[in-house]
GUKEKOL-654531 format. One line per 8 residues: number of its first residue (from 1); their letters; for each residue x, y, z of C-alpha. Coordinates in steps of 0.25 Angstrom, whole numbers, plus 5000, padded with zeros to 4 digits. Layout:
NUM	a	X Y Z | ...
//
This chain:
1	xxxxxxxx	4514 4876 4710 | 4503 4883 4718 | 4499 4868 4724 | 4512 4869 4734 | 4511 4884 4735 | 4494 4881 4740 | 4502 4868 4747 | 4511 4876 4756
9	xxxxxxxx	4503 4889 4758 | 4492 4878 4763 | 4502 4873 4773 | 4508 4887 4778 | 4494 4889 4781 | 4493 4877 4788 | 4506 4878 4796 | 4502 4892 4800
17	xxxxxxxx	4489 4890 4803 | 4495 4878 4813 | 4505 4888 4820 | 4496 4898 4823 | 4487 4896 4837 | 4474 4889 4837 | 4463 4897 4831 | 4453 4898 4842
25	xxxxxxxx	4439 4896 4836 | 4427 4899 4843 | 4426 4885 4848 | 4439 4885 4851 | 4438 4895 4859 | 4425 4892 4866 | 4432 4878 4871 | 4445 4887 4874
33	xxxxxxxx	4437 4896 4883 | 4432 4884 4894 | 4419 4879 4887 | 4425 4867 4878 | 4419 4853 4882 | 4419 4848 4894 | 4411 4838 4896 | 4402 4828 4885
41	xxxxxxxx	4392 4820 4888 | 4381 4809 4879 | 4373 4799 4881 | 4366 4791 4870 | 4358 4780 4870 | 4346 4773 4878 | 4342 4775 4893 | 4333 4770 4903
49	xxxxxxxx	4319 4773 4904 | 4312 4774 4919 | 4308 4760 4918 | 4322 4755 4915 | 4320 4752 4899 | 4326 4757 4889 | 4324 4770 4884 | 4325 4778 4872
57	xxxxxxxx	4337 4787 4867 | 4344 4794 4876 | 4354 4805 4872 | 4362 4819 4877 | 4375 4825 4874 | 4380 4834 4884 | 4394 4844 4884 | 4398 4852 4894
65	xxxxxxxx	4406 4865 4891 | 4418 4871 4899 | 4411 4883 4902 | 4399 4874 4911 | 4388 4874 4900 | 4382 4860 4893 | 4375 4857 4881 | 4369 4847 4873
73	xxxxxxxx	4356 4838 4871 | 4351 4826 4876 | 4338 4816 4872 | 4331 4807 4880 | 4321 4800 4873 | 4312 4793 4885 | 4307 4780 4874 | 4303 4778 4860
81	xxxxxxxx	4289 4789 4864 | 4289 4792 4876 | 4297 4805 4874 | 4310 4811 4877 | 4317 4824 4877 | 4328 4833 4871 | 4336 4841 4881 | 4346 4852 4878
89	xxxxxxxx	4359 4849 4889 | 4363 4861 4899 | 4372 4854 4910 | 4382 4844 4910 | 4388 4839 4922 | 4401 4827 4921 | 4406 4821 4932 | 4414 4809 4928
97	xxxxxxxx	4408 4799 4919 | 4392 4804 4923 | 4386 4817 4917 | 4374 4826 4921 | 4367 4832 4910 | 4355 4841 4909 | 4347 4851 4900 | 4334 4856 4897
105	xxxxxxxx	4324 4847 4888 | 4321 4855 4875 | 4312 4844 4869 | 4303 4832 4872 | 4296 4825 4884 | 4287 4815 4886 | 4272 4812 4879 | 4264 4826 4886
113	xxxxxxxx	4276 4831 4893 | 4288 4843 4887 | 4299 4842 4894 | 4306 4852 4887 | 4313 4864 4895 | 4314 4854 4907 | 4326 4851 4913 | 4334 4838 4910
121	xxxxxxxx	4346 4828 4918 | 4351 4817 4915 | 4364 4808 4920 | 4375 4799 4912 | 4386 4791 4915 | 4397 4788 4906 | 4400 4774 4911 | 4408 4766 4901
129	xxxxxxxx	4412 4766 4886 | 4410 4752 4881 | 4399 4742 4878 | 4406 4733 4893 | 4406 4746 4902 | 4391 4747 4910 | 4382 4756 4901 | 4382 4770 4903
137	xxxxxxxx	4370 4778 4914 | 4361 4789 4912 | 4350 4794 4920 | 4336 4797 4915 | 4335 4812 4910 | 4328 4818 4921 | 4318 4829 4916 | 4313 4841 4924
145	xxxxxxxx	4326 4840 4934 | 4330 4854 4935 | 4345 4850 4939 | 4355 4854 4933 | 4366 4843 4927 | 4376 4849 4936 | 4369 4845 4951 | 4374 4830 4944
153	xxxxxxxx	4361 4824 4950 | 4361 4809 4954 | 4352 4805 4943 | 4352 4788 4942 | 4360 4784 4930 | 4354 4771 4923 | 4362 4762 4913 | 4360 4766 4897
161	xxxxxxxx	4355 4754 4889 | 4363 4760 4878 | 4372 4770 4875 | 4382 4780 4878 | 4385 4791 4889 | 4398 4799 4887 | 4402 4807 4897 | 4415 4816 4894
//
């Protein structure tokens, strides 16, 4: 007898638990109070180099809050050894299907050069979702530009040889 008394005490439970009004947790309550999502933004795959070839990995994720603040991280490695950096996100700016993202370099550089603690900027465009639609843009990360995402600068966008921006 005490399996349909657990049963129903399990269900009474259950059913009160669903009557009562949303728990607020503290995430909960942080997207209740203006700072959820508001925008997300990545980029994953191969880019341009300066000559036009193919370059290596190029990566960031970007979110943007309610409140104005951004985070996230984004890579950029500029060929097999010629270096690269890691660059922790501040600002992200959407307009459309086109994002504007920078941050600060906390790691990398090029052979004799340390690029951390520079300023970082970069440009994406969300252009299509399947293999038909035109390939997706991005500019080059553009290092040393003390500009924040938000001024939306005009940087050039050039054509991902693979890969995928989101912009959302």
């Amino acid at each position: 007898m005490k399996t349909p008394f657990i049963s129903l005490a399990a269900l009474g439970l259950f059913v009160l638990g669903c009557s009562e009004p949303t728990a607020t947790s503290p995430v909960a309550s942080f997207a209740n109070a203006g700072n959820g999502v508001v925008h997300r933004v990545s980029a994953g795959g191969h880019d341009l180099d300066i000559a036009g070839n193919t370059d290596a990995n190029f990566s960031l994720v970007a979110i943007e809050y309610g409140d104005g603040s951004a985070s996230g991280e984004w890579t950029d490695q500029f060929g097999q050894q010629d270096g690269g950096f890691h660059a922790a996100i501040n600002c992200l700016s959407v307009v459309g299907n086109q994002a504007w993202v920078s941050g600060v370099i906390t790691s990398g550089g090029v052979p004799g050069v340390d690029f951390t603690g520079l300023p970082v900027i970069t440009r994406v465009a969300d252009v299509g979702t399947s293999a038909s639609d035109a390939p997706d843009l991005i500019s080059f990360s553009f290092i040393g530009v003390p500009v924040p995402c938000t001024a939306q600068p005009d940087l050039p966008l050039l054509p991902m040889t693979d890969g995928q921006v989101t912009v959302n």
